[in-house]
Structure formats: structure tokens, C-alpha cells
N, C-alpha and C positions, 0 to 999 in steps of 0.2 A: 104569422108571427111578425111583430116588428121590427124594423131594420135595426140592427146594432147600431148605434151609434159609436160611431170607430176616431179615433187620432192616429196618424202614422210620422214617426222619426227616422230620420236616416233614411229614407225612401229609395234611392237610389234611381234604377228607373222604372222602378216599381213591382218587382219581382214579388214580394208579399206585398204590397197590396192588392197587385191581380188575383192573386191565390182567397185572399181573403175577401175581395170583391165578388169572385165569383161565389164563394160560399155567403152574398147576401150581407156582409157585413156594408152598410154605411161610412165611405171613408169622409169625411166632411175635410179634412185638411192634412195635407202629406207637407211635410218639410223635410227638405234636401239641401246644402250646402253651394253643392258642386251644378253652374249653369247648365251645362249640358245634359246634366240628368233631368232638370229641370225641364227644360226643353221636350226632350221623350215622353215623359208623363204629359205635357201638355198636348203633344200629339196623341195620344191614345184615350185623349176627349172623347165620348159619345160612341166609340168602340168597347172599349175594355176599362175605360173609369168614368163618373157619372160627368154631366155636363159641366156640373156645378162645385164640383170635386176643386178646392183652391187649393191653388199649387204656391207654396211661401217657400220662398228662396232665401237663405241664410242662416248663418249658425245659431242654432238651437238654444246658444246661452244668448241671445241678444231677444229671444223671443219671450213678453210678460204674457205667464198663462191668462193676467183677466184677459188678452184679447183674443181668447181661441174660446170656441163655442161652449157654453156650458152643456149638464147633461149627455155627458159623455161616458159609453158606457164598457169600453174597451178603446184600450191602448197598445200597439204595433211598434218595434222598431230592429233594428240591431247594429248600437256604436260601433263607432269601425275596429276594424278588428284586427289591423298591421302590428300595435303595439304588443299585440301578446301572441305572435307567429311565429310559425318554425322558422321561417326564413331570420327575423330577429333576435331568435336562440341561438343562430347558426353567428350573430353577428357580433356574439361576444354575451348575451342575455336579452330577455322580453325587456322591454321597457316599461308595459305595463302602465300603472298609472303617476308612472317617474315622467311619462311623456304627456302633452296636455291633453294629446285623443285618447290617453286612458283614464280621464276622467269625464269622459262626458257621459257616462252611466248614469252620473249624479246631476244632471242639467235633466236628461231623463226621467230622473227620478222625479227630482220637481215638481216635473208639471204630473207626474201622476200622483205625486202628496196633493196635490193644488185639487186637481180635476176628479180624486179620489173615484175611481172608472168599478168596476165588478173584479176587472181586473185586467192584466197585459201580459202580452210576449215579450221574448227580450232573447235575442237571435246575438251568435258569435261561435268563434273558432273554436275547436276541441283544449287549444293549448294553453285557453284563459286558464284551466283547471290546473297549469303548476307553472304559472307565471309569476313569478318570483318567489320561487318556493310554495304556491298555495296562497301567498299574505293576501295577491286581487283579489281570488273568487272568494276570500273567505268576508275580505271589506266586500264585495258589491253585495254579499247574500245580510251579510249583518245591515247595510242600508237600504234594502229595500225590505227587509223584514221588520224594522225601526219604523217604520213609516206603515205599519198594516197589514203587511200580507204574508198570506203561506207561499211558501217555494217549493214549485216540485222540478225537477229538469232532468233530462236526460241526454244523450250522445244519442243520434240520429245519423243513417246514412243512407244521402238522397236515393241513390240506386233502388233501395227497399221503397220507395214509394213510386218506381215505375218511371227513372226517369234514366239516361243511358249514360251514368256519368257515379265514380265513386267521391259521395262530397261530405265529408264527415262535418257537423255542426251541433251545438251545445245548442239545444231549447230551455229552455228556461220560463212558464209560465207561473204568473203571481196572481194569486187571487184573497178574495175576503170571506172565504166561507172554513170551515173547517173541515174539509175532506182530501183525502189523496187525489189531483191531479193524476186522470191515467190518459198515456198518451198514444196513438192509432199504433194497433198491430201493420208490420209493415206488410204492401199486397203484392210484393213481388218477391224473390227467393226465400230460402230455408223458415224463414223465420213467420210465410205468408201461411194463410189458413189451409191452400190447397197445394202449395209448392209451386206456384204459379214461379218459373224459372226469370230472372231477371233479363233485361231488355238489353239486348247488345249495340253496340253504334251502327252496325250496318241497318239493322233493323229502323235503327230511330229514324237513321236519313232516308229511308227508301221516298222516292217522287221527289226529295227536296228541288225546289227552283231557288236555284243560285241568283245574289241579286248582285253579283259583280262578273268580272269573264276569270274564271277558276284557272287560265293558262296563265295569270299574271301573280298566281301563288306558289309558282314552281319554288322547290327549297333550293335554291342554286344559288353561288357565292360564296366567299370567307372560307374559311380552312378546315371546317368540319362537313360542310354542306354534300359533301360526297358519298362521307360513310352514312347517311340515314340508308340508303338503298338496301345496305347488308345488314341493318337490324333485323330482326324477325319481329314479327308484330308482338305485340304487349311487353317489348324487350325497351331497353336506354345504351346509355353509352356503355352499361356494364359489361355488354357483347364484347367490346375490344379491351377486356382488360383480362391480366396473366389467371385469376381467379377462375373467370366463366372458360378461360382455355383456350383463348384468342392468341395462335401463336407468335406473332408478332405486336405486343400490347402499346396501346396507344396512349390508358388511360389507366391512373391507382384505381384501386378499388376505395368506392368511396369518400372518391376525388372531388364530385360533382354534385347537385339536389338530383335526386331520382326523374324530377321531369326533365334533363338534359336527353337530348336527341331519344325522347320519349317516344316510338310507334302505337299507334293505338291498335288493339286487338279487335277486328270489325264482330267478335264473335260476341265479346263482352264489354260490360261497359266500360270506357275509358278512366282516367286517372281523372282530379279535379281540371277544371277549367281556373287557369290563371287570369288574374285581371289585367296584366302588363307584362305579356311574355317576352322574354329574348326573342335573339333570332334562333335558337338552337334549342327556345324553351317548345316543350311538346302538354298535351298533343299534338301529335300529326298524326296527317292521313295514312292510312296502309298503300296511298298509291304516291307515297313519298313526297306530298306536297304539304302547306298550310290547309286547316278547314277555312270555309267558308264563313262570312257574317252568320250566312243562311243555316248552315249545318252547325255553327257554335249555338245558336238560340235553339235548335232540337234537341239538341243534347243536353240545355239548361231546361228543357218543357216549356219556354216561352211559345206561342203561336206564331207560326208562319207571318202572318202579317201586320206584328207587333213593331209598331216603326220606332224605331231607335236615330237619335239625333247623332250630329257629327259624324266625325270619316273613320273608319275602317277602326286603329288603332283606338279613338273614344267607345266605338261600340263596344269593343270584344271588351275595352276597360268598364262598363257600363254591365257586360254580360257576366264577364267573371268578378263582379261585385256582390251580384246580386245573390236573393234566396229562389231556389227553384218553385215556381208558380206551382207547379203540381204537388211537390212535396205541403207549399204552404196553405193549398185550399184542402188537403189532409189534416193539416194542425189547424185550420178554421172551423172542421168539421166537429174535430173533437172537444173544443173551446164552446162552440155552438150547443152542443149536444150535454156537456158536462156543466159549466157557467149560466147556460140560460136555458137548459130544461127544453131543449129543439125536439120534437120527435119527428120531423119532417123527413119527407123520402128521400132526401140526401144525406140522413143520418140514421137511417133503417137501419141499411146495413153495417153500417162501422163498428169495424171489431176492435178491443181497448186492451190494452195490456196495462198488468200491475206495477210499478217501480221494481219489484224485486224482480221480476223475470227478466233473464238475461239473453241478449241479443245474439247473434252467432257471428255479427260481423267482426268482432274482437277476434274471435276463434278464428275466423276465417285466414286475419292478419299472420295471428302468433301461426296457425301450421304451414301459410306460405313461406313465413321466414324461415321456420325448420328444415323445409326442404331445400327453400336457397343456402341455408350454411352446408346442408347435408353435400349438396352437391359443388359447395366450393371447397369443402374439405376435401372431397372424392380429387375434384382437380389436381387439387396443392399434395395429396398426396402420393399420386401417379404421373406428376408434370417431369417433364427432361429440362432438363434446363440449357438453355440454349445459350453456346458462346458468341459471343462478338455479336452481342445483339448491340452495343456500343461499338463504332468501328472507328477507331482511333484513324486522324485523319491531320495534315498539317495543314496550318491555314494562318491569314492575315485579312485582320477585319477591323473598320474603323469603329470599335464598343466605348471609347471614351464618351463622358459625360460629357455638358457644353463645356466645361470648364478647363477645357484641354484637347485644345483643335489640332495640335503636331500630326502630321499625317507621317506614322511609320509604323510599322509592326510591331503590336505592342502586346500580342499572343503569339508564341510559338509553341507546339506543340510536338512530340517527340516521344517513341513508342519504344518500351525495353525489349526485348528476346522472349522475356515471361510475359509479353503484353500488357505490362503493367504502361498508362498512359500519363506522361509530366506535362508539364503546362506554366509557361511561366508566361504571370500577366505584369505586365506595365501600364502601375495606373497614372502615373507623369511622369514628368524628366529626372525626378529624383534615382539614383539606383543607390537604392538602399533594402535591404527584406523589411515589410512590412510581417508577413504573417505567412505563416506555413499550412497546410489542411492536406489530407489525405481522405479524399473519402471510397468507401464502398457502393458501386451500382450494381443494381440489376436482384436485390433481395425481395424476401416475400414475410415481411414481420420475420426473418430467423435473426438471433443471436448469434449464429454460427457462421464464420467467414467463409469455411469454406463451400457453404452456399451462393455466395457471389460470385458475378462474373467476370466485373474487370476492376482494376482500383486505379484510382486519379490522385496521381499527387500533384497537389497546384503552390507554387512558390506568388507570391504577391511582393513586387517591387513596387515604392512610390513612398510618401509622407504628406496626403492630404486627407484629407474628410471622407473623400471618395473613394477612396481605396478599395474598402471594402466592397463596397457596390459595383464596382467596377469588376473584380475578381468574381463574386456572384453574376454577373451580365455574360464574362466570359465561359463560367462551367453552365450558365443555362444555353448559351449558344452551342456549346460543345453538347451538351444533349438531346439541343433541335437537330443539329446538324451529322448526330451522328447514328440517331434512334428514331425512332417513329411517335415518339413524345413530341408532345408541342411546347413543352415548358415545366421548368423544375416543379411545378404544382402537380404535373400529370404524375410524377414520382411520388410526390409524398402526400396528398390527399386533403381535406380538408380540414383544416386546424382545430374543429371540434372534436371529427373523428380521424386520427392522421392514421394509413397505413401506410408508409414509408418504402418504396423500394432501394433505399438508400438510407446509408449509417455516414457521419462524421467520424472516422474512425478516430483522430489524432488534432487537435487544431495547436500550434508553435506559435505563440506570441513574439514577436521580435519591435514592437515601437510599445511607448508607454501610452501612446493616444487612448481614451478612453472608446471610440469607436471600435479601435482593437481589441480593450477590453471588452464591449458591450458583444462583439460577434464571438468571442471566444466562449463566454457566456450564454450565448444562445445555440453554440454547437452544440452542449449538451441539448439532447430533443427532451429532457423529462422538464427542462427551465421554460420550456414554449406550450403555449396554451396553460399555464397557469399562474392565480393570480399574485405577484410578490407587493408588500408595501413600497411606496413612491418613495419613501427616501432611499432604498437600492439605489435605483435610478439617476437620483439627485444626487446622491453622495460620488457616483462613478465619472459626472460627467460637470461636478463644481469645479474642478481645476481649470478648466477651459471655459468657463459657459455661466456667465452671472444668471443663473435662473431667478427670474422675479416673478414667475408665475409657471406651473407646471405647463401651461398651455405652447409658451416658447419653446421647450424641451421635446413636447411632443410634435409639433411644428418644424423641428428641428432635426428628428430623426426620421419624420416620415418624408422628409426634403430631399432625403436618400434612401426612402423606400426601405423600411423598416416597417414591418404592418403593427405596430403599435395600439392598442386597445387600452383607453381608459373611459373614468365617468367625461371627459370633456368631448368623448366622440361617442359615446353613449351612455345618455342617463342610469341605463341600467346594474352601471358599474361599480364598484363601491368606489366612494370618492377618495379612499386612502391606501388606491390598491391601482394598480397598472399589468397591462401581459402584452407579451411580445408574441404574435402567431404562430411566425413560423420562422426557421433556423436561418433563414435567408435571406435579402432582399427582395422586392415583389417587383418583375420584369416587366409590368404594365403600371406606365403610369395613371393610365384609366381610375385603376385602383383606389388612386389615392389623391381624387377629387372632391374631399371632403375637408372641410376646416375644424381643427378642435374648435371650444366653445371655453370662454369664460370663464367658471363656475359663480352664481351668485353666492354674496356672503350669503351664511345661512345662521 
């Protein structure tokens, strides 16, 4: 048979196109953005891509299809796929194609109206499918079916094609013929022809030679680096929270993304490979280190001596980019075997599955989480609840902001008979009450008080802007300093999903500053994480504050660490709606190293 004549987009460092090279596809031209990706592919010259393989460096919309090869008879790619991720759901909503990377489907598209091929792939995340409601996947399938072709696609998960890694991904082939696209029965677990059992990590690395010295990836340092030891493998940080039964809890349930101080299970395959992990993002090793260069490309099915450009951190970003090689010379097979009529002895065997027949890795998901709720019910329902797990303690700490250097004790603290705990902070030299709060710690989602364990009444003296933050700086220190939490976050979870071990029970207004109103208003927890219209906002905070543009205001309250959420810090937003996170101010400025944006007129 003749060589396919192939285009490849978005190449990365060439993860589908090995796959699809090896299945005999002709790649005549890979285009990649990003230099270092570039670089890689140009090392795996005369190995693993042909000699003559050009490698075109730059954005796909700057490229005129007449100067790419004609008679092209298959097209490769998968746009990037950040803007429609869980991580950017978790960030307020996908962006989708509100951000400019969710349009390059249609620079895409282009050059395959232009070069009109047999037909193409088109590679991306599971969570295109309800990024923004449905409206993306529903424009990308209406434009590429306006241009020719039938759409078949499915949800795919690497592990079923034998590689030691759980990687969920949306396939997507378009073609010009009128028949069902059917795509390879998976050849590893439940769902393979013989039960052939899926491939564990320890399996994948047996022999690996490491191509760095593996003692210089101990997980050591920072303030979490300790507890990976007492994970149990395939376990997270879930291990140290009040839920899994961890009796002195570190973390909310559902505080963190599931890969946070992630173990991997050496029996089964690991969770996805990140493309720019933290220091606390997992996998990790069961022998409580970082993997290897060496041992992340096993686990993605790349080859042993697939050389990958730049240092350490560009690889693994290079590795966890890409599409698994093994998985995609699977989907080249069935491309080959269905689009061009292959009957060649690497498509003997391949077994095809119908669109309607359903997978089992779905099933697999919904009964794991059954069991996980099963058994953090069990917990919550037999747990003792443990007193003074907050241990009231008197102290003098210098927590002002820069705007108030007076070195004096400006927290004292003081414990009743009933252990109820007061706290009075001074946020400057004013003594005047700014604001009153009483809150409840130590709950588990109850309504009922007397499930808690200790209650904090905190009195806030001062009359500046700061006040408030200053009063929040002092009860999250009162909870480092006096629980095994790291930060009011570790309390109350993540603002998509909050599980609160704390209630506001009471908040006392005493200034008319509108910061005072804005935190009296976010004590209620049902006002956080959702979305209100922007003139709330404006109307509360006109008395003081010429707003000439919404972007000032949010500018303004995230100045003092307010996690504030609109369209000017993410497109995804509606442009006439604003949300406040979480009840509190956020204790890291880290945080809040982002600048609103403008909005253009529109």
C-alpha cells in the first residue's frame, strides 16, 4: 500500500505522530508553536520520524495552506486543550472559545477545507463535551461538518490500549464517506477480547535506566513534604482528612484537586500525567519520591530512547502534553484499516467496536465513587468527635499589613471556663469596633451546633480598609497555630466544591465602611461561589470609590485579598455578573498574582 500522506497540528513533541508513523502514515509536515517541542521532533530525525519530515515552527494561523504540500490525504492534530479543563472549571468556568486557544479548532479547520484530505483526527480533553454548557462541542462538530465531513467520536481511556497511565481523551475522527466510523476495541482490561488484565506502573518500569541520578528527586521540603510517606499507595491528601478517619485532620474533604500528594498504586495504572505539576502535584513514586524523565515517558508508551529537548521541567511539560504513542498507532490502525481499505498484517487482527457499545471505564468511575461515599459515610457516622482539637493559646504576633508597622500586640487572646475562645484584633491605632463574628470550628457539613467543638468570638478594632483582612490573617493564624490545618482553606475546601468544617455563626456590623458591609455579606456561605450582578457590588462600594471601570473595584478588593471572580479575570464569566469565593480573605498572596483585564467594548 502507499504511504498516507499525513499533515500534523499541534505536534507537540510528537506523541501522535510516532503512533501514527509507526502505523506507516507519511507525516510530510508537523507544526508546533512552542520551540522546544520543536527541537525534540527534530531530534527523533531518522529514528522514529522520516529524514525529511519538516519540522514548521509557529502559530498555525500565520501558516497559508497553498504552502503546505498538496495531495494530502490525512490530517493529525489536537488544539490545546487548557481552555476547556477541569482545572479551568475549578477557576470560576472553561473558557472555551471566549479564550483565543479555543479557537484554533477553526485555523484547523481551514487548512483541512483548503487541503480537503480523506479525512482527520482531532484529539482533546473529555471536558470539551460541557464546556460552556455544550455551546463548544456543539460549534466545533457544526464546523467541521459545514465543511464536509461525518463526525464520529468517542471518550477513550489510554490504560485500555496497554499503556500504565488512566488518561481519559475525546477522539474525534472526520471523514468524507458515509459510514459509521468504528473505533479499536480496547486490548487491555474488561472491555479487551480476552480480559487481558491492564498494565500496572510497576510493570511498565521494570529495567527502566534512569537518565538523571533518581537521589536528587527525594520529595523533601515545604510543609506538606512529610506526610507523602503515610499515604498508602493509590491514596491523596484524602488520607489526612476527618472523612477517611484520619484522627487528627489536616485537610477538608475536598479541599484540594485529587492529584495533590497523589501515591501511585505500583499494582495499577497511575492517575493522568500533568504537564506542569506542583511541588505536591502527584504522581509519585510508592517509594515516596518524584518519577523519573525516564519512568514518566513509560508510562506515556513513548520509547526508551525517545530524546526529548530541554531540562527536566520542559520534558515532563513536553510528556504530559502529549497523546500516548501506543494508544495513537491504535487509532492509526483503525483509520488505516477503515478510510483506506488496509488489509495489511497490522490490521489483521484489529478488533472495531460500534459507537453504541459502551465502555466500562465510566462504570468503573461511578462504582469507585460509590464505594468512596459508602465508606466516608461509614466514617461520619461512627466518628467521636474530638475536643480541643483547636487549643486556645495566648499570643502576640506582628499580622499587620505594610500599612501599619506600630510594633505592639495587636491579638490577644483569652479562653472562657466553657472554652469558648475571644480574640480581639487591632487592625491600627484607631480603638473603635469595627466588626463583630463569632464563628463555629471543627464541623463536618452539620447544621447542628452541638456537633462543634470550640467557638471563636473575634471582636475587630481599627477604621481602615484593612481591617477586615487583618481580622481574617489573625483567626487563620489562630488555626495554624493551634490545629494541624495549614490554612483557613484546609477548613473549608474548595470554592466549587466547599465542605466547610466551620460556620459564621453571627457577623455584628459596627462601621458603615462598605468593606464592612462587603465581609458581612460574604459571611453568609450560600452568597460565595455564586454568581450576583456587578451592580451589587458597585452600588455597595460608590460611596467611597469613583468606579470608572469595574476592573478598579476588582483591583481593589483583591488588594486586600478578597478572591473575587469576574469576566475581567476570566473570559469565561458573564460580563454582567461577578462572585466572591470564599467567606474570607485568601492568606497567600501568591494567590493573587493576576491582574483583571479591560474588557473590550463590544
Amino acid at each position: 500500500m502507499n504511504k498516507i500522506r499525513t499533515l500534523s497540528f499541534f505536534s507537540g513533541c510528537g506523541g501522535l505522530d510516532l503512533g501514527f508513523h509507526q502505523a506507516d502514515f507519511e507525516i510530510l509536515v508537523a507544526n508546533e508553536l512552542e520551540e522546544v517541542f520543536c527541537n525534540s521532533l527534530e531530534l527523533n530525525k531518522g529514528k522514529y520520524f522520516t529524514e525529511d519530515k519538516l519540522i514548521l515552527s509557529g502559530d498555525i494561523r500565520s501558516i497559508d495552506p497553498d504552502d503546505l504540500p498538496d495531495d494530502i490525504d490525512f490530517i493529525i492534530g489536537g488544539p490545546p486543550c487548557q481552555t476547556f479543563s477541569a482545572s479551568g472549571r475549578r477557576a470560576g468556568g472553561a473558557a472555551g472559545q471566549q479564550d483565543d486557544r479555543g479557537t484554533l479548532f477553526q485555523a484547523y479547520g481551514a487548512i483541512i477545507k483548503s487541503k480537503k484530505p480523506k479525512g482527520f483526527l482531532f484529539e482533546n480533553v473529555r471536558g470539551i463535551l460541557s464546556s460552556n454548557k455544550g455551546k463548544d462541542w456543539e460549534d466545533i462538530k457544526k464546523y467541521f461538518s459545514d465543511i464536509g465531513y461525518k463526525l464520529d467520536f468517542r471518550i477513550l481511556d489510554a490504560c485500555d490500549y496497554g499503556i500504565a497511565q488512566h488518561r481519559e481523551r475525546l477522539i474525534l475522527v472526520g471523514h468524507n464517506e458515509d459510514f459509521d466510523f468504528k473505533f479499536p476495541r480496547p486490548t487491555h482490561g474488561p472491555d479487551s477480547k480476552n480480559g487481558t488484565p491492564h498494565i500496572g506502573a510497576e510493570e511498565a518500569l521494570k529495567g527502566v535506566e534512569h537518565d538523571e541520578d533518581i537521589t536528587n528527586l527525594s520529595f523533601t521540603g515545604g510543609k506538606y513534604s512529610h506526610l507523602l510517606a503515610e499515604v498508602p499507595e493509590g491514596s491523596n491528601y484524602l488520607h489526612f482528612t476527618e472523612k477517611r478517619g484520619y484522627p487528627n485532620p489536616i485537610f477538608a474533604y475536598r479541599s484540594r484537586f485529587s492529584d495533590f500528594l497523589y501515591k501511585a498504586d505500583r499494582s495499577n495504572p497511575t492517575k493522568t500525567l500533568i504537564a506542569s505539576p506542583g511541588k505536591y502535584t502527584g504522581p509519585l513514586h510508592w517509594d515516596n519520591r518524584y518519577f523519573s524523565v525516564s519512568e514518566y515517558k513509560r508510562l506515556q508508551g513513548f520509547p526508551d530512547d525517545f530524546k526529548l529537548a530541554g531540562k527536566r521541567a520542559e520534558k515532563i511539560r513536553q510528556i504530559g502534553n502529549s497523546v500516548s504513542p501506543k494508544m495513537a498507532y491504535i487509532l492509526a490502525l483503525s483509520v488505516k484499516k477503515q478510510l483506506f481499505d488496509d488489509k495489511g498484517e497490522d490490521t489483521k487482527g484489529l478488533e472495531l467496536i460500534s459507537l453504541k457499545e459502551n465502555l466500562s471505564f465510566d462504570k468503573r468511575k461511578g462504582i469507585k465513587a460509590q464505594q468512596t461515599k459508602s465508606m466516608h459515610l461509614s466514617v461520619v457516622k461512627n466518628r467521636v468527635f474530638i475536643r480541643n482539637k483547636f487549643i486556645a493559646f495566648n499570643y502576640s504576633k506582628e499580622i499587620f499589613p505594610h500599612s501599619f508597622k506600630k510594633s505592639r500586640k495587636n491579638v490577644v487572646s483569652t479562653v472562657d471556663s466553657d472554652g469558648v475562645v475571644n480574640l480581639e484584633v487591632r487592625a491600627d491605632s484607631v480603638r473603635k469596633l469595627f466588626a463583630k463574628m463569632t464563628l463555629k470550628l471543627g464541623a463536618v457539613n452539620s447544621s447542628s451546633f452541638s456537633d462543634f467543638e470550640i467557638t471563636l468570638n473575634v471582636k475587630l478594632f481599627g477604621d481602615s480598609d484593612h481591617a477586615i483582612q487583618t481580622m481574617w490573617n489573625a483567626i487563620d493564624d489562630f488555626v495554624i497555630q493551634s490545629s494541624n490545618y495549614h490554612s483557613l482553606f484546609e477548613i473549608y475546601g474548595h470554592f466549587t466544591e466547599p465542605h466547610p468544617d466551620f460556620i459564621i455563626e453571627s457577623f455584628d456590623q459596627f462601621s458603615d465602611h462598605p468593606i464592612c458591609s462587603f465581609a458581612k455579606y460574604c459571611s453568609d456561605f450560600k452568597n460565595c461561589s455564586t454568581f450576583v450582578e456587578k451592580t451589587h457590588l458597585t452600588k455597595m462600594f460608590s460611596s467611597i470609590f469613583k468606579i470608572d471601570s469595574f476592573v478598579d473595584l476588582v483591583e481593589y478588593l483583591r488588594a486586600f485579598r478578597f478572591d473575587l471572580r469576574s469576566k475581567e479575570l476570566n473570559v469565561a464569566i458573564d460580563k454582567n455578573q461577578y462572585m466572591i469565593a470564599y467567606p474570607f480573605t485568601l492568606p497567600n498572596r501568591k494567590q493573587m498574582n493576576f491582574k483583571a483585564k479591560e474588557l473590550m467594548n463590544e
